[in-house]
VOPAGU-2260 file (C-alpha; in pm, 1 decimal, decimal comma):
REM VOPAGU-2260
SITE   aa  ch    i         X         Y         Z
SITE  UNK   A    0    1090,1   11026,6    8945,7
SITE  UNK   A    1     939,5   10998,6    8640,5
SITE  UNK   A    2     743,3   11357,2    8555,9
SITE  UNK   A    3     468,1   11180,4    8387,6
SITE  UNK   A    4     153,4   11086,4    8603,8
SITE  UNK   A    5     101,3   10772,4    8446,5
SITE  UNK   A    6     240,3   10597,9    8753,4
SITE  UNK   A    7     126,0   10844,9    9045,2
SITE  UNK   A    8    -235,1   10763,8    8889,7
SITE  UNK   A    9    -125,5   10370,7    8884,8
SITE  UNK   A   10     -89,0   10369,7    9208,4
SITE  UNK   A   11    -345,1   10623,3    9353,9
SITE  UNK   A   12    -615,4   10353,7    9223,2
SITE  UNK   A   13    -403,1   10033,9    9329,1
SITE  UNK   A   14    -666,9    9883,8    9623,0
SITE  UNK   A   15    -503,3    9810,0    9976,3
SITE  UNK   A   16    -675,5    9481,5    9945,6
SITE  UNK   A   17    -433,6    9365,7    9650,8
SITE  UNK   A   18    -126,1    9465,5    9800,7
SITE  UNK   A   19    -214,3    9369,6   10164,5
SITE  UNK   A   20    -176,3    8990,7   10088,6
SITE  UNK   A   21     198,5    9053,8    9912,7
SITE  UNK   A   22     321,1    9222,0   10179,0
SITE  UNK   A   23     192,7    8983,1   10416,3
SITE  UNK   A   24     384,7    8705,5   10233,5
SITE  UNK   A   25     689,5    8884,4   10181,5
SITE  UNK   A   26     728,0    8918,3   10576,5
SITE  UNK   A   27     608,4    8573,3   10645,5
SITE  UNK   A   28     861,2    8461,8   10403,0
SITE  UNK   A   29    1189,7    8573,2   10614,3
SITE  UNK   A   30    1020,3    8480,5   10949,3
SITE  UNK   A   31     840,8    8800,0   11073,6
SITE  UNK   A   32     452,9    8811,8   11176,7
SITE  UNK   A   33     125,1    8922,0   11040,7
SITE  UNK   A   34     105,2    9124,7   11396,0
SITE  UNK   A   35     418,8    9323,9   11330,1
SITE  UNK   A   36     318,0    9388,4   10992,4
SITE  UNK   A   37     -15,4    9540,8   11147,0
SITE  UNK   A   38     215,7    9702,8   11429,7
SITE  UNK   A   39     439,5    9900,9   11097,7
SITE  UNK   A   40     122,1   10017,1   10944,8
SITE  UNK   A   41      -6,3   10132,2   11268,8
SITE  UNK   A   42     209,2   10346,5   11324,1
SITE  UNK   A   43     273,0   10485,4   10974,0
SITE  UNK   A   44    -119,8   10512,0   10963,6
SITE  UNK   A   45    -290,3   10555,3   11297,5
SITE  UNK   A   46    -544,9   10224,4   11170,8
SITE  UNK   A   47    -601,1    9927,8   11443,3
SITE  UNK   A   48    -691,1    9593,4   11326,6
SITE  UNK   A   49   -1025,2    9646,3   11271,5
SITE  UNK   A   50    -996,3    9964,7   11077,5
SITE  UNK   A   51    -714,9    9759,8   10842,6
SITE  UNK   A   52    -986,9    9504,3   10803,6
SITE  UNK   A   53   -1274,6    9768,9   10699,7
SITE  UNK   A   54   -1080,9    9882,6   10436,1
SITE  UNK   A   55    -954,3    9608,9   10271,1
SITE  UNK   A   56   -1264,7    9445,5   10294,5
SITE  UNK   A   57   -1386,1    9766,5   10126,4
SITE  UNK   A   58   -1145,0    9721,7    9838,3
SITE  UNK   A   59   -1038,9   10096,7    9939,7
SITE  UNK   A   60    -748,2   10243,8    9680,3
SITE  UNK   A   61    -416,6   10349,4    9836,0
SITE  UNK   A   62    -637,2   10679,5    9758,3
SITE  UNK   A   63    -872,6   10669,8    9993,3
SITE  UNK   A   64    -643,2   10450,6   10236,0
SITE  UNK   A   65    -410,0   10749,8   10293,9
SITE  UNK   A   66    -682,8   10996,5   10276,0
SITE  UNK   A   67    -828,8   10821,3   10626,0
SITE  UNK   A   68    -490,9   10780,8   10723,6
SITE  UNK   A   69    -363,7   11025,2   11006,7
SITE  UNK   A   70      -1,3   10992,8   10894,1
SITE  UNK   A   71     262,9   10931,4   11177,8
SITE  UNK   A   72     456,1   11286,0   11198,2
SITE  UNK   A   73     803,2   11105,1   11179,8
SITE  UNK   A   74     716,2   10904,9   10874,2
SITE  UNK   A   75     947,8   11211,8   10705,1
SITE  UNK   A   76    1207,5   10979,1   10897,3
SITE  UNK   A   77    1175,7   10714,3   10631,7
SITE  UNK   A   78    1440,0   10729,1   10357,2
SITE  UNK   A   79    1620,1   10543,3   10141,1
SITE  UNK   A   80    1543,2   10377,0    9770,8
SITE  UNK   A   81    1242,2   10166,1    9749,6
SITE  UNK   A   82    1206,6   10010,2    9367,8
SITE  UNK   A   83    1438,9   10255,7    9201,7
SITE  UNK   A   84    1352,3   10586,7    9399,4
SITE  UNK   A   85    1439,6   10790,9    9720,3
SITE  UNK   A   86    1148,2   10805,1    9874,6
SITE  UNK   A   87    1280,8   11130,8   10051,8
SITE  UNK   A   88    1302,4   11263,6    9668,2
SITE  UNK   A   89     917,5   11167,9    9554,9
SITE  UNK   A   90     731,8   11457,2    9435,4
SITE  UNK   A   91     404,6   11294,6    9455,2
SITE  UNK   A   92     247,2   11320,4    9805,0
SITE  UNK   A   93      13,6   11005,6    9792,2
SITE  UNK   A   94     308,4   10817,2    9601,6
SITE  UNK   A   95     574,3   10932,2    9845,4
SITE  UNK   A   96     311,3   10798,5   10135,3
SITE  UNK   A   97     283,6   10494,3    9974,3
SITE  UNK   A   98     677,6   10446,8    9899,1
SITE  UNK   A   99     662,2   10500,9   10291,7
SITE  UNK   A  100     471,1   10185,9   10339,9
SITE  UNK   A  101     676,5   10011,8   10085,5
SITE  UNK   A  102    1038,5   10091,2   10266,5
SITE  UNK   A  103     889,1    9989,7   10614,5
SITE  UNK   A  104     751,2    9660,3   10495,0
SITE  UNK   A  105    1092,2    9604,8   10313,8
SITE  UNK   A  106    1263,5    9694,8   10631,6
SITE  UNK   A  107    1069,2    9447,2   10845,4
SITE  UNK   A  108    1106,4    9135,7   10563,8
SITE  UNK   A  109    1460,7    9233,6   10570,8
SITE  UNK   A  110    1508,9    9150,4   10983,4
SITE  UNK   A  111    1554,3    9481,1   11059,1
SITE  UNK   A  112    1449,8    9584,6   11455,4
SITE  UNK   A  113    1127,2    9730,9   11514,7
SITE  UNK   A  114    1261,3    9975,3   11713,9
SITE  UNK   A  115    1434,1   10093,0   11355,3
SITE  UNK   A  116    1163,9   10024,8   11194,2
SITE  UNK   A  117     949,3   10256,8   11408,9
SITE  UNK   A  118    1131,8   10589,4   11384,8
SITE  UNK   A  119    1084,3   10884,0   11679,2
């Protein structure tokens, strides 16, 4: 990954809020549902519905969202290249977490099983 922490910073002040809706679409897209969606981020997180909808109502950065996060202890499961990078390779905790979040919504828009999906 690039050494510089031009993008690390990028993406530490990204808000949930304006990724939230992409990701939404991109499973909607190839047939999935806004419930698994909230199902993958459950687990990678530990947030219900309502604590999803706090913070992007919030506008919370992917900052804060992983600092309130209570990270699944298999998410070290997740690997693979997600836009250009092993995410088993990032150097950058809160960009590797992120990456994380990226691969699983891939995997579900891709019609992968959530039993795949959800590692351990």
């Amino acid at each position: 990954m690039d050494k510089s922490n031009t993008q690390d910073q990028r993406i530490a002040k990204m808000t949930f809020a304006s990724v939230y809706p992409l990701y939404l679409a991109k499973v909607e897209k190839k047939g999935r549902t806004k419930e698994e969606l909230h199902q993958v981020i459950q687990w990678l997180t530990g947030f219900d519905n309502k604590k999803l909808q706090e913070l992007i109502k919030e506008k919370a950065t992917f900052e804060t969202f992983f600092q309130r996060a209570s990270l699944n202890p298999h998410a070290s499961l997740i690997t693979g290249v997600i836009c250009g990078y092993r995410v088993e390779e990032i150097e950058n905790p809160l960009t590797q977490q992120v990456r994380y979040l990226d691969k699983l919504v891939d995997e579900l828009a891709k019609g992968r099983k959530m039993d795949k999906i959800i590692r351990g």
